[in-house]
VODREN-74930 format. One record per residue: x, y, z of N, C-alpha, C, O in turn; residue in one letter. Coordinates in steps of 0.001 Angstrom, whole numbers, plus 524288, in hexadecimal, padded with zeros to 5 digits. Atoms other than C-alpha are relative to their C-alpha. Layout:
// VODREN-74930
XYZXYZXYZXYZA;...
***
This chain:
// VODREN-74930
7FEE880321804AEB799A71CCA75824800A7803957FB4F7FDDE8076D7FA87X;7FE4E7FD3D80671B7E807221E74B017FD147FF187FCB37FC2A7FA8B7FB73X;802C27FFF6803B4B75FE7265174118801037FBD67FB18805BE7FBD67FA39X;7FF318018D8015EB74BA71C95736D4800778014A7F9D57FFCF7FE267F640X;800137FF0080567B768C724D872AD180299806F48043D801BE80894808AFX;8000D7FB5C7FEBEB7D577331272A367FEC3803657FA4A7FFFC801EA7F5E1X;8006F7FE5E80458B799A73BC972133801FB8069F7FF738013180A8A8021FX;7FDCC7FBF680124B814B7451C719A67FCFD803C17FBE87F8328036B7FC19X;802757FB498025CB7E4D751AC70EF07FE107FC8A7FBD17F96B7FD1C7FAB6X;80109802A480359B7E9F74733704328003B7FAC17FEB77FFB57F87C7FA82X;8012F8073B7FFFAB7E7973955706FB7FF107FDC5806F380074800AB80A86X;80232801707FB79B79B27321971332805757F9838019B806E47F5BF7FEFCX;7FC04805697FE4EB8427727C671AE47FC1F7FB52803D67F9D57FC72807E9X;8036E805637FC3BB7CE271AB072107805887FD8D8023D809787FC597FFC1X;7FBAC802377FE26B85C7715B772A437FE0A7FA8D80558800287FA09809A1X;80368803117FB10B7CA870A71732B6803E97FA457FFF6803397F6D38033EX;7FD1F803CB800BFB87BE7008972D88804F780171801B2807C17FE928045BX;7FAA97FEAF7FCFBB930E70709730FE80244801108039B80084804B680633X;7FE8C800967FA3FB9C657047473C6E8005D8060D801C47FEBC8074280620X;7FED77F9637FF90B9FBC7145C73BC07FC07803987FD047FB5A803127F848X;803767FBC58033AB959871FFC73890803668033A7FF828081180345800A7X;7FEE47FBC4803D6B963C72B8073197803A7803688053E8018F802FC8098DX;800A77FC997FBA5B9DFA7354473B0B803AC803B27FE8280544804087F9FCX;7FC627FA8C801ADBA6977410473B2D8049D7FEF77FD5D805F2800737F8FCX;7F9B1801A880424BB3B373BBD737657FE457FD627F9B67FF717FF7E7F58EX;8016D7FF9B807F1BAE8573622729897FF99804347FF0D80307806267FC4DX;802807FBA6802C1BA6E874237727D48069D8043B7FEBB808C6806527FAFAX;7FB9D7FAEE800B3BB2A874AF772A8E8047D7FD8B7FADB8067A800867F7A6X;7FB758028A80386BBC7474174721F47FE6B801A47F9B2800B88045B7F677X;802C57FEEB804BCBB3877417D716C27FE758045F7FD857FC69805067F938X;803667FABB80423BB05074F09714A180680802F5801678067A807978001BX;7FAC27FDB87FE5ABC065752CA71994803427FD587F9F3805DA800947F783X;7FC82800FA80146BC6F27498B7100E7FEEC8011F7FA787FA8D801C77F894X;800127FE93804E2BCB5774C497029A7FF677FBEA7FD417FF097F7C07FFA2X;803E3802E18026ABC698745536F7DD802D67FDEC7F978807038001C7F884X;7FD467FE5C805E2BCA88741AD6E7EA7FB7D7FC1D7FC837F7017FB457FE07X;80267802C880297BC56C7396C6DE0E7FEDD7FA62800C77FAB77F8857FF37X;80023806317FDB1BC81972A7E6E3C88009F8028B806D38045780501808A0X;7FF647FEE77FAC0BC3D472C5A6F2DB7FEA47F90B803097FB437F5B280256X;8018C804DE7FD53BC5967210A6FBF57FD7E800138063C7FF6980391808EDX;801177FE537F9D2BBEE07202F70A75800A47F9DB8002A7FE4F7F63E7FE04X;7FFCB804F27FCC9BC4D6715827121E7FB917FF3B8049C7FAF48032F80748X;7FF397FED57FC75BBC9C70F9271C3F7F8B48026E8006B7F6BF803E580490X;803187FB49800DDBAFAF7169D717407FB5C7FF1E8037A7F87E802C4804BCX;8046E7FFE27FC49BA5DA710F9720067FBCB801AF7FD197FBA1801D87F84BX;803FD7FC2C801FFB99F5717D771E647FEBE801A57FA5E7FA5D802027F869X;7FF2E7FEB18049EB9E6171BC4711CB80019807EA7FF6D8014C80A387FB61X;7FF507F9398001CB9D7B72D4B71696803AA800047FD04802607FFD57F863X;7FBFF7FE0C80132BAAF772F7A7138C800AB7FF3B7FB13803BC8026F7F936X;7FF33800E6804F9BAA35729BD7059C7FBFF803B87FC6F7FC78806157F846X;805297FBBC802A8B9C91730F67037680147803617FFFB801A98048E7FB55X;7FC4D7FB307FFB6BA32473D47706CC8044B8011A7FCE7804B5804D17F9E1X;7FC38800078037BBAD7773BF5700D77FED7801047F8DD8011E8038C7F577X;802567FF94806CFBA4B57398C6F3077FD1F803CE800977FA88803AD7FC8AX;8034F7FBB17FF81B9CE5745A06F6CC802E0804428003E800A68083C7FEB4X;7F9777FB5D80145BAA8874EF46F735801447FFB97FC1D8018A803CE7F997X;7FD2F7FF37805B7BB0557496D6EAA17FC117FEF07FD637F9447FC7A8006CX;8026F8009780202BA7937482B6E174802117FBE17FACC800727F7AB7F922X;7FC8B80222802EBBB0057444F6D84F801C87F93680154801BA7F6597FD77X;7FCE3802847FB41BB5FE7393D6E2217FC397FA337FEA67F7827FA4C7FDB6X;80186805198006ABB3E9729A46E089802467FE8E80596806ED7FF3C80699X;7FDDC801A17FA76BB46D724526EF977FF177FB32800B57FAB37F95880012X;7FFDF805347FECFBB856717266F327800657FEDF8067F804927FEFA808E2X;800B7801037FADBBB287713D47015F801A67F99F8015B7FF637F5A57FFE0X;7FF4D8064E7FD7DBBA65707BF709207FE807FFB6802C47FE85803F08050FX;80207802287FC46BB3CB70084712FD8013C7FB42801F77FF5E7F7A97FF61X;8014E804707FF94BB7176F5A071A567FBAD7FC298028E7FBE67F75E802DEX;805E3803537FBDCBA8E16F1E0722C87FCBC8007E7FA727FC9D8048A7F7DAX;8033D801F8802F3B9FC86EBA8718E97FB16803F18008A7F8BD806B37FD61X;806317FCCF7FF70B94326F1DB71F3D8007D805887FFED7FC28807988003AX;7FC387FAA17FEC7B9BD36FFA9720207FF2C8005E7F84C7FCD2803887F58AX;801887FF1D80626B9C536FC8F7111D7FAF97FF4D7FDCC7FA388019E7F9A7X;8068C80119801E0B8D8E6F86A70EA37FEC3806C8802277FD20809987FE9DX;801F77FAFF7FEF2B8AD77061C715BF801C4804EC7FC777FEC8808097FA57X;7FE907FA11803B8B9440710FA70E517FDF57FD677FA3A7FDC9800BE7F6C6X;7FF6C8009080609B91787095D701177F88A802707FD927F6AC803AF7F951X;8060A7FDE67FE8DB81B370D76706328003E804E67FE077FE858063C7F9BDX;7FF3A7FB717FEA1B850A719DB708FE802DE802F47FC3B8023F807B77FC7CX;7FE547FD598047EB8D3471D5F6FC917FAE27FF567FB247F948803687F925X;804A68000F8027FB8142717D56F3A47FCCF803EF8015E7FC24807447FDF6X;804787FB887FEC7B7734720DF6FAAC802E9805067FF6E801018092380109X;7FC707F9AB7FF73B821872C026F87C7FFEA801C57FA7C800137FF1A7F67DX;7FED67FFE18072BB82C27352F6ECA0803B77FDCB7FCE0803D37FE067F812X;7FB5A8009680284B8F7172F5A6EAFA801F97F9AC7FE868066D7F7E57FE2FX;7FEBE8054A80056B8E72721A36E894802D67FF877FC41807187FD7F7FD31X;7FA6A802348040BB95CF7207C6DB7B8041A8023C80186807CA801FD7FE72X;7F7A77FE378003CBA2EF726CB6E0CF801C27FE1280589805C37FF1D807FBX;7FC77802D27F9B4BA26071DA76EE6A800D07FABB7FF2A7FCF37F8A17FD38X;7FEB0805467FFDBBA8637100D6EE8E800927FDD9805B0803C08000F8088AX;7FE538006D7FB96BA789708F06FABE8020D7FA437FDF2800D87F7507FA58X;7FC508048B80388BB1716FEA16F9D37FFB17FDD7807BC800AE800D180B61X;8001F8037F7FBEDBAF476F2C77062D804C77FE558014C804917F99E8005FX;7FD378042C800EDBBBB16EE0E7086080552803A580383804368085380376X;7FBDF7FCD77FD63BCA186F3DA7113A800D68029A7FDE77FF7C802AE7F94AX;7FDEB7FBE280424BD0596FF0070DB4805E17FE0A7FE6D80884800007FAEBX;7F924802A380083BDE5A6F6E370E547FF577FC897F9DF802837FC927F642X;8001F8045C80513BD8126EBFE703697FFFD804047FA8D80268803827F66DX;802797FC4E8046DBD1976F82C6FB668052A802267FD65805D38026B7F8A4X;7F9637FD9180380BE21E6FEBD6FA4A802267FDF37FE7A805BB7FF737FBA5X;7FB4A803678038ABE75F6F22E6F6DF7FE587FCE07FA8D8005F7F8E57F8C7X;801D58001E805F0BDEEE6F26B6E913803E7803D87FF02805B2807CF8010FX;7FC447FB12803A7BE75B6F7896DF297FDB48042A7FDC07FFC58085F7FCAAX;803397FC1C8025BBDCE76FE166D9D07FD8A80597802E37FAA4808EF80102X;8022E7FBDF7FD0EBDABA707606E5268047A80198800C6803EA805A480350X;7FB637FC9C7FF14BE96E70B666E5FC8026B804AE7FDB580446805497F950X;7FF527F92880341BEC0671AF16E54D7FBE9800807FF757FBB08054B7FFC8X;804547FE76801DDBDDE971B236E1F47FB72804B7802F87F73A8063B8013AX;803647FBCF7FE9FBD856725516EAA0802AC8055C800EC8075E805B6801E5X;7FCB97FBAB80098BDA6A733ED6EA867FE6F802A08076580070806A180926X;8013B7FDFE7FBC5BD4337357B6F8DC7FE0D7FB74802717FB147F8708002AX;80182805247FD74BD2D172AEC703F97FE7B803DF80438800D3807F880526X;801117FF267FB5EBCA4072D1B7104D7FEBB7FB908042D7FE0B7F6D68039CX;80071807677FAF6BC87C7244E71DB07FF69803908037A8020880792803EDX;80037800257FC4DBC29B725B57289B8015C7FBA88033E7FD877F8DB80405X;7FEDA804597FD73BC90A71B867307B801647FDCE804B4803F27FFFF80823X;8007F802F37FBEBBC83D712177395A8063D80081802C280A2A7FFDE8000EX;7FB4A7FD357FC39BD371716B87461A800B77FE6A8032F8050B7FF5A8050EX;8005F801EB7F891BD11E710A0752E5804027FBE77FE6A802FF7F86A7FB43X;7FB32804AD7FEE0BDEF570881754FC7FF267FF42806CF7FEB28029F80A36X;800A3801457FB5FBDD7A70051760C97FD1680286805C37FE9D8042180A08X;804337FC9B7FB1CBD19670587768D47FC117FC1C7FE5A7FBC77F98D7FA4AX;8038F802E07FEF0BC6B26FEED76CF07FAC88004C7FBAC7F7C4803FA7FAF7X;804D3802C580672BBCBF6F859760257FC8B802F8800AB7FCC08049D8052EX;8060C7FECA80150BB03B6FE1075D737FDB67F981800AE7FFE67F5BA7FEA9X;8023C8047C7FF9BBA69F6F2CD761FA7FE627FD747FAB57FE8F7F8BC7F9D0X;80328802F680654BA0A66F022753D2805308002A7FDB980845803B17FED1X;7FB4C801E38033ABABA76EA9C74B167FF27804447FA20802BF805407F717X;7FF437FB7880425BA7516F4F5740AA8002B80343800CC801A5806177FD33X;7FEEE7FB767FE3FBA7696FF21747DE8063B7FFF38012C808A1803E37FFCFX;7FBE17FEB27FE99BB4436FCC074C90804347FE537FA92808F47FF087FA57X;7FC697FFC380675BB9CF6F9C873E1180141803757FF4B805E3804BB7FF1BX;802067FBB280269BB44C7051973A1F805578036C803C6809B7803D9801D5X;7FC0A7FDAA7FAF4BBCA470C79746FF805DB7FE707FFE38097E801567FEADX;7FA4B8025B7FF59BC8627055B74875802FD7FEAD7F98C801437FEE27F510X;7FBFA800868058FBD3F97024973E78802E67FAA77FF11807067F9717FCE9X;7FE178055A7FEFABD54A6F52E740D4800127FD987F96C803347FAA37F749X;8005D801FD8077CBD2436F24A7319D8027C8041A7FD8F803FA802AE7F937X;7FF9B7FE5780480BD6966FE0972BED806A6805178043D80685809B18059EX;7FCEB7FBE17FC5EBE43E70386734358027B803897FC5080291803487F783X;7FFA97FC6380299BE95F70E8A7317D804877FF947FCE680448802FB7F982X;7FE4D8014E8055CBF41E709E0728937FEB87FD297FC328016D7FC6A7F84AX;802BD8040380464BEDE970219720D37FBE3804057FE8B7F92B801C17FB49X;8042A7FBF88013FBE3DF70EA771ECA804A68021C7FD25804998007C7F89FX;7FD2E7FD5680332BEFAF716B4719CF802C27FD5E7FD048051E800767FA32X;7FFE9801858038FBF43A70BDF711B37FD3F7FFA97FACC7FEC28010A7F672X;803C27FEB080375BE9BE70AE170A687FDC1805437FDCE7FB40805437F9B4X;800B27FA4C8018CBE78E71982708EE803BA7FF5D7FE00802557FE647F980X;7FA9D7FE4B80374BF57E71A627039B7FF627FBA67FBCF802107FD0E7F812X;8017980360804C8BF0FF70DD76F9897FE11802107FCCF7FFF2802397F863X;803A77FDAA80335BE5C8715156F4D48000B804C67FF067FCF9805DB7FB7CX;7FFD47FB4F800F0BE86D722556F4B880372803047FC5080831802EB7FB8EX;7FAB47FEC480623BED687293D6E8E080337805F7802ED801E2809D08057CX;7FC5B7F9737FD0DBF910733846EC79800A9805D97FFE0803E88096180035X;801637FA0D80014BF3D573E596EBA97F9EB8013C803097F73580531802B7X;805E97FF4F7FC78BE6D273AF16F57280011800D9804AC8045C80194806B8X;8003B7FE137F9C3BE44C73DCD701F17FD307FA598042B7FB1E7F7528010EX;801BF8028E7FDD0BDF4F7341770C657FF3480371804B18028C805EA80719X;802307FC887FAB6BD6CD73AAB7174E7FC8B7FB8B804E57F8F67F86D80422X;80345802F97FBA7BD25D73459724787FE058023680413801558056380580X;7FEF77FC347F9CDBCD2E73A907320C8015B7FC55804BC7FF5D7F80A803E0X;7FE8C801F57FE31BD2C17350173D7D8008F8018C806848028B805DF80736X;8010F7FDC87FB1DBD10C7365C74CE4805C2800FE7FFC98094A7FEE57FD49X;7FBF27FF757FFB1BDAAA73DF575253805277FBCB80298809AA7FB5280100X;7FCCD8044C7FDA9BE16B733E1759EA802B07FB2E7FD50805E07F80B7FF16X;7FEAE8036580404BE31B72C1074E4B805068020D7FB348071B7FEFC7F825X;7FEE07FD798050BBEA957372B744D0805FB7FE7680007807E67FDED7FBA7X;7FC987FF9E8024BBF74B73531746DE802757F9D4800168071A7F8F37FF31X;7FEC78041380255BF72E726EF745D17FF9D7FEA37F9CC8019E7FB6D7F6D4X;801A5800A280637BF1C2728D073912803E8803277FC88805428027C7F7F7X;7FCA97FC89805A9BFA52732E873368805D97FB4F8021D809B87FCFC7FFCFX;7FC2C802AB7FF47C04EA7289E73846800C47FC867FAB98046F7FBF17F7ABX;7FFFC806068021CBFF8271CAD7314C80016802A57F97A802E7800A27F623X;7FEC57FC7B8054BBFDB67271272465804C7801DB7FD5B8061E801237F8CBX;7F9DF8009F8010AC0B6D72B587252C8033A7FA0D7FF9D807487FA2A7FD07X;7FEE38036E8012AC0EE071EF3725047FF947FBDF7FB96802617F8207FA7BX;801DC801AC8057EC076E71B657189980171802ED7FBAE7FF41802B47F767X;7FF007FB03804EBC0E2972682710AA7FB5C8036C800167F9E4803E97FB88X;8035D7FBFA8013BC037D7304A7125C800F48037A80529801A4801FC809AEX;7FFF47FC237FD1DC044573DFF717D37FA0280412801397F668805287FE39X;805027FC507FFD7BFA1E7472371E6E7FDF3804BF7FCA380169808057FBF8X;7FFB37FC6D8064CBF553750417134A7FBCE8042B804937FDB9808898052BX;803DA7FE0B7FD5FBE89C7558E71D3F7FDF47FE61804807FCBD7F9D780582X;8029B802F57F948BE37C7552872B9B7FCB580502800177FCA68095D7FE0DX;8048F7FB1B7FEB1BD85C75B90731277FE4E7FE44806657FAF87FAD5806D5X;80206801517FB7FBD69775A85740357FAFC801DF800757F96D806217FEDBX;804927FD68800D7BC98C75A63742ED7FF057FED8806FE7FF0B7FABB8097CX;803227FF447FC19BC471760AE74FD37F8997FD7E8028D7F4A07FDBD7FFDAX;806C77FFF9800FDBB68375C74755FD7FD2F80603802EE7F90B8084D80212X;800CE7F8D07FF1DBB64F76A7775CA78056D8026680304809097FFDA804EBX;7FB7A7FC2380151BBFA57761175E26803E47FEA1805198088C7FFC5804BFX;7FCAD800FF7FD16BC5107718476A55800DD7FAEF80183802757F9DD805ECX;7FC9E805AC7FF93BC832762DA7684180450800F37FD1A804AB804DB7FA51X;7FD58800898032CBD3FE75E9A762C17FD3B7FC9D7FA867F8987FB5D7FABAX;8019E80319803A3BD20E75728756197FE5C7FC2280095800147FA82804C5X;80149806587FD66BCBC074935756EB800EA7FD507FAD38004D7F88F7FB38X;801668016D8056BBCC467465A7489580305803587FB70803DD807F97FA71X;7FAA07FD1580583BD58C748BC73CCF7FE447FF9F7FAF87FC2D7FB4E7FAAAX;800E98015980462BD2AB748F672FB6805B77FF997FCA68088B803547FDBFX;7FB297FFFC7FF3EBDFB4744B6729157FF7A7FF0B7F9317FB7B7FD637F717X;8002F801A3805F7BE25B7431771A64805C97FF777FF2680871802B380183X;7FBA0800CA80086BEFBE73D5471545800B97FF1A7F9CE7FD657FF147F655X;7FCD97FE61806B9BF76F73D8970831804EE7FC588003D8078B7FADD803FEX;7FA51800F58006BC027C737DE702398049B8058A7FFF9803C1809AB7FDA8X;7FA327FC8C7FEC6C10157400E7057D7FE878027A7FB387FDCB8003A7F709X;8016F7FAE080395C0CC174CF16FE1E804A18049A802A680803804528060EX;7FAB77F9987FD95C149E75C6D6FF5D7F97E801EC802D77F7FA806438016EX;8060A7FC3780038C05E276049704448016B7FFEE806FB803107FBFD80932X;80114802CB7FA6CC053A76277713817F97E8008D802007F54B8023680058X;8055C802D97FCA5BFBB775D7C71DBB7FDBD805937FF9280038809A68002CX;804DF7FC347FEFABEE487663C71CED7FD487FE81805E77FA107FAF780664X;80195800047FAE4BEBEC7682B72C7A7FB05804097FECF7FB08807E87FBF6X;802E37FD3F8001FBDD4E76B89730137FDAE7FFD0804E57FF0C7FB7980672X;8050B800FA7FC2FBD3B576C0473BAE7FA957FF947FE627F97C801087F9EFX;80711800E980154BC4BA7696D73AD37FDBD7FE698068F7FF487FB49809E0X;8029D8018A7FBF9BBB0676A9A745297FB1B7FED07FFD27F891801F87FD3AX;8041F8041E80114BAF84761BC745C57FB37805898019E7F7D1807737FECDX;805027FBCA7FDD8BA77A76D0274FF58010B80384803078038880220806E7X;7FF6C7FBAF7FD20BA7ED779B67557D7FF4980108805AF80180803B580902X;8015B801157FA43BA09977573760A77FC297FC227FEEE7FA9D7FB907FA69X;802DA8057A80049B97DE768E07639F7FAD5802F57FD6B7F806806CA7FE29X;803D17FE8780460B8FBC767977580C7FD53803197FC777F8A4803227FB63X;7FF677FAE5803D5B931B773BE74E27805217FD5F7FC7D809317FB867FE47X;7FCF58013F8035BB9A2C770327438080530802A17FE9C803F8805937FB03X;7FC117FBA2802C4BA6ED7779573FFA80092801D07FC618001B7FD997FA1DX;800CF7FF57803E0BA79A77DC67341E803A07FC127FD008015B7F9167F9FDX;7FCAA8054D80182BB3417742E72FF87FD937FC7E7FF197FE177FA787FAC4X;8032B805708000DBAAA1769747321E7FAF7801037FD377F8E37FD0F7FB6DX;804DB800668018FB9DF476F3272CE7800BE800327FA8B7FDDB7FE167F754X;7FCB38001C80620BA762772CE72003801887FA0E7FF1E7FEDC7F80C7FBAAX;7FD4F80669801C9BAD39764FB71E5B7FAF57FD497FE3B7FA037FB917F9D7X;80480802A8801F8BA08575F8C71F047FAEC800627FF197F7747FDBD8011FX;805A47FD37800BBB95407672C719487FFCA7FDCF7FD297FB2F7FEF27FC5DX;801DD802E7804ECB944A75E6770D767FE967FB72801107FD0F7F8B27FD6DX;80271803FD7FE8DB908B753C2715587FCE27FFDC804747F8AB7FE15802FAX;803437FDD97FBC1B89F5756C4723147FA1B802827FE787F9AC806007FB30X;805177FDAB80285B7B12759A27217E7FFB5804F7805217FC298083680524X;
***
C-alpha cells in the first residue's frame, strides 16, 4: 500500500484522497519544466506539481486545475501546509470550462500536465483511479486546445508522456498550431530504451527542438547524477 503522505525538502504531500500518488513522472515534470510569472498545472491532483513549481519561481503565481472534488479538498490541504500558499490557486472545475473564461485567455507564461493517456485499455477498477489514468474526460485535443486558449505566445507548455503515447501527442499538438521547442527521453537504466518523454511545445518559433536524454539509475537503486541534479531541491 502507498504511503499516505510523501515528504519532500520543504513541504510535505498527503495524498490518502487521491486516485494517483506522488510518483516519478510528477516529480521529474515538475522540477524539468520551465516556469514564468502566471504558471498553470492542469490536472494537479495532489497538488506536487503546483508546489514545485511555487518553490522554483519564486516570483510565479500558480493556478492548479482539478477536476475530482476530493483530489481538490487534498492539494488545496497540501498547498496551505506549504510555504507557498499565497502564490497557489487550486481552481475545482475542467480545464476545457477554465479556457473558455475570457479572463484566462493568453494568460499564462508556462503550462504544465501530467496527463491522463490510456485510450481504449482496460479501466482501473475505482472510477477515480481510472479518471485520474485514462482520457476519457480530458482527450488529448481538447488538452491542446485549451493550452493554445491559455497560453500567452511566447510560453512553453511541458508534459511527460509514456513512450508509446509520444507520437500521438506530438500529432494532436501539431495539429493545434504548436511545435516541439524541448524533449528529454528519459531512460530507467543505461540499457533500456526510453519509457518516458518529457516533451515541452511552443507556438511556431525560428528556435529548434532542444533534444536530451536523462537517466533515472545507473543500476537498481543508485541514482544518476542527471536525476540526483534535477532533483536535489526536493528529494530528502
Amino acid at each position: 500500500m502507498p504511503n499516505n503522505f510523501f515528504r519532500f525538502r520543504q513541504f510535505v504531500i498527503h495524498q490518502e484522497m487521491c486516485a494517483m500518488k506522488v510518483g516519478t513522472d510528477g516529480v521529474l515534470l515538475g522540477a524539468w519544466a520551465r516556469g514564468g510569472s502566471r504558471v498553470l498545472d492542469i490536472g494537479t491532483g495532489t497538488g506536487v506539481i503546483a508546489i514545485m513549481m511555487a518553490q522554483r519561481f519564486p516570483q510565479a503565481m500558480v493556478d492548479a486545475v482539478e477536476i475530482d472534488p476530493k483530489a481538490c479538498l487534498q492539494a488545496e490541504s497540501n498547498v496551505l501546509d506549504s510555504p507557498f500558499a499565497g502564490r497557489v490557486n487550486v481552481i475545482c472545475q475542467t480545464v476545457q470550462h477554465f479556457a473558455s473564461c475570457e479572463e484566462n485567455v493568453g494568460l499564462y507564461d508556462a503550462i504544465v500536465a501530467n496527463p491522463p493517456f490510456f485510450e481504449n485499455a482496460l479501466k482501473a477498477p475505482l472510477e477515480d483511479r481510472a479518471k485520474a489514468r485514462h482520457n476519457d474526460t480530458l482527450p488529448f485535443d481538447q488538452l491542446f486546445r485549451s493550452v493554445v486558449a491559455l497560453m500567452k505566445k511566447d510560453g512553453e507548455f511541458s508534459a511527460i508522456i509514456p513512450f508509446d503515447y509520444k507520437v500521438r501527442f506530438e500529432q494532436e499538438a501539431a495539429l493545434a498550431g504548436l511545435v516541439i521547442s524541448r524533449v528529454c527521453a528519459v531512460k530507467t537504466t543505461p540499457t533500456k530504451q526510453p519509457k518516458r518523454y518529457l516533451m515541452a511545445f511552443a507556438f511556431p518559433n525560428d528556435r529548434e527542438c532542444d533534444f536530451q536524454e536523462g537517466l533515472l539509475e545507473t543500476q537498481p537503486g543508485v541514482r544518476s547524477e542527471w536525476y540526483r541534479k534535477l532533483t536535489e531541491d526536493f528529494y530528502l
